[in-house]
C-alpha positions in Angstrom: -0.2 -8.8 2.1 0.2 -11.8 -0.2 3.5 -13.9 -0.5 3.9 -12.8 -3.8 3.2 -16.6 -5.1 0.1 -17.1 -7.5 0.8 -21.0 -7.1 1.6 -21.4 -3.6 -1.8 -21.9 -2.1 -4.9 -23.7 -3.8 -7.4 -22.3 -5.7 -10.8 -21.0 -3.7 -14.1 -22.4 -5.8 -15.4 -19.1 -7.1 -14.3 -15.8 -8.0 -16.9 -14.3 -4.7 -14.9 -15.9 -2.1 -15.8 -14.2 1.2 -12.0 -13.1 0.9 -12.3 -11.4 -2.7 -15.9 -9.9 -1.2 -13.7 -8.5 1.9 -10.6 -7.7 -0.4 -13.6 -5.4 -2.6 -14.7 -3.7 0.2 -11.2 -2.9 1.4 -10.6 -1.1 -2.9 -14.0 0.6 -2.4 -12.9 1.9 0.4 -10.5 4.3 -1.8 -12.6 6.8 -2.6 -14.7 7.1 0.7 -11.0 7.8 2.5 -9.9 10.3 -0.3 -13.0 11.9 0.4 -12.7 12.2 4.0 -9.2 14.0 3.6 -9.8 16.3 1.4 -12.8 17.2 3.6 -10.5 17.5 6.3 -11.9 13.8 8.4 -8.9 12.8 9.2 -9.9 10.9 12.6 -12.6 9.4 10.6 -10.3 8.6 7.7 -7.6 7.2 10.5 -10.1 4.8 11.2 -11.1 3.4 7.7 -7.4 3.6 6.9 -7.0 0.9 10.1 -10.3 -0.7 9.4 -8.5 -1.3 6.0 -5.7 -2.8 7.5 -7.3 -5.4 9.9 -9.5 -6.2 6.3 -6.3 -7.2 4.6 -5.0 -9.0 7.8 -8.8 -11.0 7.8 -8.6 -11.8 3.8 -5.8 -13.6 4.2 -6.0 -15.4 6.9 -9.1 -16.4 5.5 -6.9 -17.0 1.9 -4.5 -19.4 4.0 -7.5 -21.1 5.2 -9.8 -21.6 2.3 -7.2 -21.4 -0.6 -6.9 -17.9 -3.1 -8.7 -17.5 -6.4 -6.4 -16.4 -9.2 -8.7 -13.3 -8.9 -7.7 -12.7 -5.4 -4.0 -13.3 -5.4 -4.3 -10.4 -8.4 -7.3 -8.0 -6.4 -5.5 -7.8 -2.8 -1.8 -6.2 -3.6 -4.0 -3.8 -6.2 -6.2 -2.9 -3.2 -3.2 -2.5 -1.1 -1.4 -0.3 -3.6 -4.8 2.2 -4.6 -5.2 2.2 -1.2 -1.5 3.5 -0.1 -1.0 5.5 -3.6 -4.6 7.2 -3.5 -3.8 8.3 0.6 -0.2 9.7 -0.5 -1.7 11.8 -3.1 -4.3 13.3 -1.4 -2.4 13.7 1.7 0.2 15.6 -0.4 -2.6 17.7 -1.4 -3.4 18.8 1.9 0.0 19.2 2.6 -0.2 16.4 5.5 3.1 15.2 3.6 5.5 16.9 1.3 5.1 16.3 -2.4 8.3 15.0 -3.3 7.2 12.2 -1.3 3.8 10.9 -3.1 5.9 12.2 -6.2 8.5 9.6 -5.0 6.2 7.0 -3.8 4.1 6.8 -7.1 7.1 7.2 -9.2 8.6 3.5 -7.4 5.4 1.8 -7.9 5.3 2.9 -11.8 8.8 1.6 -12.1 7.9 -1.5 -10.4 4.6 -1.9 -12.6 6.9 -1.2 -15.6 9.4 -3.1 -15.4 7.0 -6.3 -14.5 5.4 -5.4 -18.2 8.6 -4.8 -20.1 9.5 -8.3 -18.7 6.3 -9.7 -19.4 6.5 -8.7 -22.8 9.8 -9.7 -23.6 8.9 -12.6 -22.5 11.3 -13.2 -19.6 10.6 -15.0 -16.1 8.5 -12.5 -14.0 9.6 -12.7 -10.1 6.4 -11.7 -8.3 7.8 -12.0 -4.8 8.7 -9.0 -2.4 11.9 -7.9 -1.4 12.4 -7.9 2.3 13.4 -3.8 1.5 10.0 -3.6 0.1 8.2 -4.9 3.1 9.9 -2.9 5.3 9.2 0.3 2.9 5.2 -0.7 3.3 4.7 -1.0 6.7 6.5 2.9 6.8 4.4 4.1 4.4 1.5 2.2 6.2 2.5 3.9 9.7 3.7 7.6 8.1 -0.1 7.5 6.7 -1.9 6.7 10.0 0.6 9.2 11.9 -0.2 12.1 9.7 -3.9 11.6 9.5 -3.6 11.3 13.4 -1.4 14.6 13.4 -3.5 16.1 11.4 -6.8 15.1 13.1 -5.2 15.7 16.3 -2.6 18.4 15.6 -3.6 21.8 17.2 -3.3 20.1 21.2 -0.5 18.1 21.3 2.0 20.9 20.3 5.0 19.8 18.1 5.3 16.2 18.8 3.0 14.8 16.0 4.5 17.0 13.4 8.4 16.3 14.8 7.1 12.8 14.5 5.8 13.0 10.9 9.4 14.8 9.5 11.3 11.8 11.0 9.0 9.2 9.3 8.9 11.1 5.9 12.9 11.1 6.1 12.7 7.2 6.4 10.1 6.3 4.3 11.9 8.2 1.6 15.3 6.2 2.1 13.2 3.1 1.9 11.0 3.9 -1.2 14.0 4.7 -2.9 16.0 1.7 -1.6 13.2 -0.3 -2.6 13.0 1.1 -6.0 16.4 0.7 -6.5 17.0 -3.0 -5.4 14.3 -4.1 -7.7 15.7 -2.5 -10.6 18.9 -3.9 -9.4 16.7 -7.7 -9.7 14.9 -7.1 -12.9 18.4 -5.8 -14.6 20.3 -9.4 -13.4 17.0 -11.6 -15.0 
């Protein structure tokens, strides 16, 4: 996941960086995982969801090396946020998590997204850096995703502790969506 800066680092040559080509792959990924779910491939979509992962691990580290594009530092927490948004959705579908949840999940990311335009238009200082909260509410939602597709893929012979497991990390990923939705209210409201 990126810093949050868009100045930090310096600017790649071009636009098809061989991060921005691996950051594409990991957003066209979207639709072959949503796919796989609702098609009941969770194994399969366990592993594309973790493939996923070690892409956005590789695109920046490769970023740090050989400097973002503005294009980039834009494309990567998009990809991140399709990714995570599109899984909680269709995982609510299948009932692999509760509704409330992607309800709640979503709903904190339009907030977020909101309140970045309202500030944008009013033409006050936009913070684009992540609150620690907020990185801790990622990588829960990261692991509650690859836990219930793993549940749900391998569900009917491990017996209860998978599902047990799932409860307690719905329980904590909704204190943290909420906590992070919250706090950056709480930040936009003092700029």
């Amino acid at each position: 996941m990126p810093d949050g800066s868009l100045t930090s680092r310096p600017t790649a040559p071009g636009l098809l960086s061989l991060p921005n080509i691996i950051t594409l792959g990991r957003l066209c990924a979207v639709p072959m995982a949503v796919w796989m779910v609702l098609h009941g491939l969770f194994l399969s979509a366990f592993w594309l969801f973790a493939a996923a992962g070690v892409s956005d691990a590789l695109d920046g580290y490769l970023a740090r090396r050989m400097g973002t594009s503005r294009l980039g530092a834009l494309l990567d927490p998009a990809a991140d946020k399709a990714l995570l948004v599109s899984m909680y959705v269709t995982l609510s579908v299948v009932q692999a998590v509760p509704d409330w949840l992607a309800i709640l999940v979503v709903f904190r990311d339009i907030v977020i997204v909101g309140g970045l335009l309202v500030l944008w238009i009013t033409d006050h200082d936009v913070p684009i850096r992540p609150l620690r909260i907020s990185k801790v509410n990622t990588v829960q939602q990261i692991v509650l995703i690859g836990t219930a597709l793993l549940a749900m893929g391998h569900a009917p012979g491990l017996g209860p502790l998978p599902a047990t497991i799932v409860a307690g990390l719905v329980w904590a990923v909704a204190a943290s969506t909420f906590a992070s939705g919250a706090a950056y209210v709480w930040t936009a409201s003092r700029t």
